[in-house]
N, C-alpha and C positions, 0 to 999 in steps of 0.2 A: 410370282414364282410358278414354276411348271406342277401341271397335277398330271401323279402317277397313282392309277389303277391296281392294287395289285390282289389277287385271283389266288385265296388259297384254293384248288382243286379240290371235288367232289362236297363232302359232308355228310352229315345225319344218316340217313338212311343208305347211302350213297359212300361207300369207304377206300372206293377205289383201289388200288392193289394194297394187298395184305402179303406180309411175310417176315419170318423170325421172331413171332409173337408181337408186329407192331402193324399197326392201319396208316395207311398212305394220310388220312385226309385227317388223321390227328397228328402226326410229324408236320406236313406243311404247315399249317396253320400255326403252329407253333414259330415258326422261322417265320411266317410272312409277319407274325403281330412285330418279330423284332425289326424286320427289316420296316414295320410301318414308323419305328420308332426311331430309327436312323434317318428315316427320311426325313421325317417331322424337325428331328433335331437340327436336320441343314437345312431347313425354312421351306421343302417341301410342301405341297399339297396332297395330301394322299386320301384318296377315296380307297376302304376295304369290301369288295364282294362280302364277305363274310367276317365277323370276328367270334363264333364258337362255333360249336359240332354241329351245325345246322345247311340244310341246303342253300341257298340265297333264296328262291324260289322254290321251296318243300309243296307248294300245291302242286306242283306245275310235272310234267315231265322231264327225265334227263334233257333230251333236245331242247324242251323251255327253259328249263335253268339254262341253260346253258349259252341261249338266247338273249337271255335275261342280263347274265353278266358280261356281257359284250354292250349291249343297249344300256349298261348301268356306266360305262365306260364314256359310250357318245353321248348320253347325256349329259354327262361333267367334263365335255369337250376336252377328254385327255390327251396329256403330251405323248404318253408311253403306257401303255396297258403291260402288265408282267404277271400271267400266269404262271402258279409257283407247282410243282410237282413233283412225285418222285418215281425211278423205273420200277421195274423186274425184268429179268431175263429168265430163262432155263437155265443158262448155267449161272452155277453160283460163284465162278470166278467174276464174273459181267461186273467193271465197277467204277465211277467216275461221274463227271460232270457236266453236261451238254445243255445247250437253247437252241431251240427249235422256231423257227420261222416259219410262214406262208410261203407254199413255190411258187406265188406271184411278187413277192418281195426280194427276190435272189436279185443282186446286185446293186441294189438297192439302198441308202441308211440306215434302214430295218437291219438286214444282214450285215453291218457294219456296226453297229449298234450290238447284233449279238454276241457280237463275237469278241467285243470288250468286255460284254459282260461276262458271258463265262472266263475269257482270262481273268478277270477280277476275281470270280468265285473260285478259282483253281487255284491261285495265287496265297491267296487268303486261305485257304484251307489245307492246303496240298495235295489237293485231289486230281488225277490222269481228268487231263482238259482231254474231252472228248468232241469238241467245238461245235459246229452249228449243224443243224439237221433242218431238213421239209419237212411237214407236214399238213397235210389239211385239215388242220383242227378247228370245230365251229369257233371256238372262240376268236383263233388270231382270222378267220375269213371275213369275221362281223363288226369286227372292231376298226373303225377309224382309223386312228391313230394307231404309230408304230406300236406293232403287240408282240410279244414275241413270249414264249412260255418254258419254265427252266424245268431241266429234267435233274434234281439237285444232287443225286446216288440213287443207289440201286438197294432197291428194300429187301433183295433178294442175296444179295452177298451178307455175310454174317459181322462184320465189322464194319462194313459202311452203315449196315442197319442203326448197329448200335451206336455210329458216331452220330449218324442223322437223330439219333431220339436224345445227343446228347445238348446238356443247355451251352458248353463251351462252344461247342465246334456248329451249333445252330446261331448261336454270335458270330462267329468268325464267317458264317456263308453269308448271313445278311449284314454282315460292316462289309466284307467283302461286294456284294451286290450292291451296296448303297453306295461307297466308294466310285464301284465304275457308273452310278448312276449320274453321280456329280458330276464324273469326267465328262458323259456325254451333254449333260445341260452349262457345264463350265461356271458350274458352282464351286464353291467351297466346300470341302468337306470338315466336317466337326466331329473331332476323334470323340468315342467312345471314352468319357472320361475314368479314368482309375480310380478301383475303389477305395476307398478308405483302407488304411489300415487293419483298425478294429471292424471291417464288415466282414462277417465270414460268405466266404464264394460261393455262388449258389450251387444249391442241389439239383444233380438232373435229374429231368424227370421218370418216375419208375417207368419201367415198360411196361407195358399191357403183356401178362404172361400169359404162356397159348393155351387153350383150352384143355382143362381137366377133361373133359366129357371122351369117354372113345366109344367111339358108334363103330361098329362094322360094315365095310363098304362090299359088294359083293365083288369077289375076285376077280373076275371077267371086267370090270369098272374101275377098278382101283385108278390104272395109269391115265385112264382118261377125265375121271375126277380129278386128280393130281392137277392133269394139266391146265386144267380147266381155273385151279385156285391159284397155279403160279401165273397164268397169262394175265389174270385178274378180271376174264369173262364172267365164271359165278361163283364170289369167294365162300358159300354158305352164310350162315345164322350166326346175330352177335352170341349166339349161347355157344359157338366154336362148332356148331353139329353141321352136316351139311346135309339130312336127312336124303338118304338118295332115294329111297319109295314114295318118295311125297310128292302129288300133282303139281304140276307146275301154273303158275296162273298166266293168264295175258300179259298182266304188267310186269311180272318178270321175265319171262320170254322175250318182251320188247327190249327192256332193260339189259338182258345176255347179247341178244343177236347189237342191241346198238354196240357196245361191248366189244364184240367179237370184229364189227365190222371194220370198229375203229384200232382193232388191232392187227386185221389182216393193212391195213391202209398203213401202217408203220411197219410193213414188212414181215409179220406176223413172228414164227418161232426162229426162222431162216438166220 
């Protein structure tokens, strides 16, 4: 059977965009473990970068992690790597579903490949199919095999938030996603069995509610703090503070500017 890679984004120390009181890299994770399970179910091979709040690589830097799970991919000689993520925009209308490819894959299976997949995750969800996007992102540059990395809603609209942190509709993106995985290997798929009767449906999970703490931001900074937590450059402290008088050290200055880099290369606020 084909072995597929799949890449919840960021971790640990590492929470990638934040917004509506919920963390990027604790929503993915939550949907990649289901969609690990969907795989599993149609006879898949599935190799997980991560399965908790951890970086894959927490010694290592962003760029090595990063490196890390790509090279965790070629070395379980995978059919398909599927980095899992989710956006922000500035505005808070921004909202829907896109896969993002390598622009040296454009015309390619990869691009053919993605663009099943998000019809499949749009299909299944009902979310605005936002279709396939370039990007240079280390991961899909490094990886062997077709990689392609899902942008699955936007953390930044107030209802996609909450349906991404919800346990129904985080089923429905990865049967959805599993679904077009099969199409593309021409597997069978094995529906998501019905539950019993007597089980009662599970509970979603609570949200991470936003930070009690209010610190005062100096007024002259306010908007460019702002911008800085919704681009998801430097989202502050798990304490919710973003402490704006505090030195900044090396390693997060590397940490921001990789950040920042990798969000002017997606076109930045535009």
């Amino acid at each position: 059977m084909p072995t597929v890679v799949i890449d919840p984004g960021h971790g640990g120390q590492d929470p990638g965009t934040v917004g509506n009181g919920y963390q990027e890299s604790m929503l993915v994770l939550q949907t990649s473990l289901l969609l690990r399970d969907a795989l599993r179910r149609c006879g898949f091979r599935v190799v997980m970068t991560r399965e908790s709040n951890t970086l894959p690589l927490p010694s290592g830097s962003i760029a090595e992690d990063l490196a890390y799970r790509a090279q965790l991919a070629n070395n379980n000689n995978a059919d398909l790597f599927v980095a899992w993520h989710v956006d922000s925009a500035t505005s808070s209308d921004v909202n829907g579903v896109a896969v993002w490819i390598h622009p040296s894959t454009r015309g390619t299976r990869t691009e053919q490949w993605a663009q099943t997949l998000v019809n499949g995750i749009a299909a299944a969800t009902g979310q605005k199919n936002r279709g396939v996007y370039l990007g240079d992102f280390q991961v899909l540059r490094e990886t062997a095999a077709d990689a392609v990395l899902v942008e699955s809603g936007f953390i930044t609209n107030q209802q996609e938030a909450n349906n991404l942190a919800n346990t129904n509709f985080q089923v429905r993106e990865a049967e959805g996603a599993a679904q077009a995985i099969c199409t593309l290997f021409n597997v069978p798929y094995n529906q998501l069995p019905a539950p019993r009767p007597d089980t009662p449906a599970p509970t979603p999970p609570t949200p991470t509610p936003p930070s009690p703490v209010q610190e005062q931001w100096p007024a002259w900074a306010q908007e460019s703090i702002q911008h800085m937590i919704d681009w998801g450059i430097m989202v502050g402290f798990p304490d919710g503070t973003w402490k704006p008088n505090q030195l900044v050290t090396r390693a997060e200055m590397a940490v921001a500017l990789e950040k920042l880099y990798a969000f002017i290369r997606q076109g930045g606020a535009s």
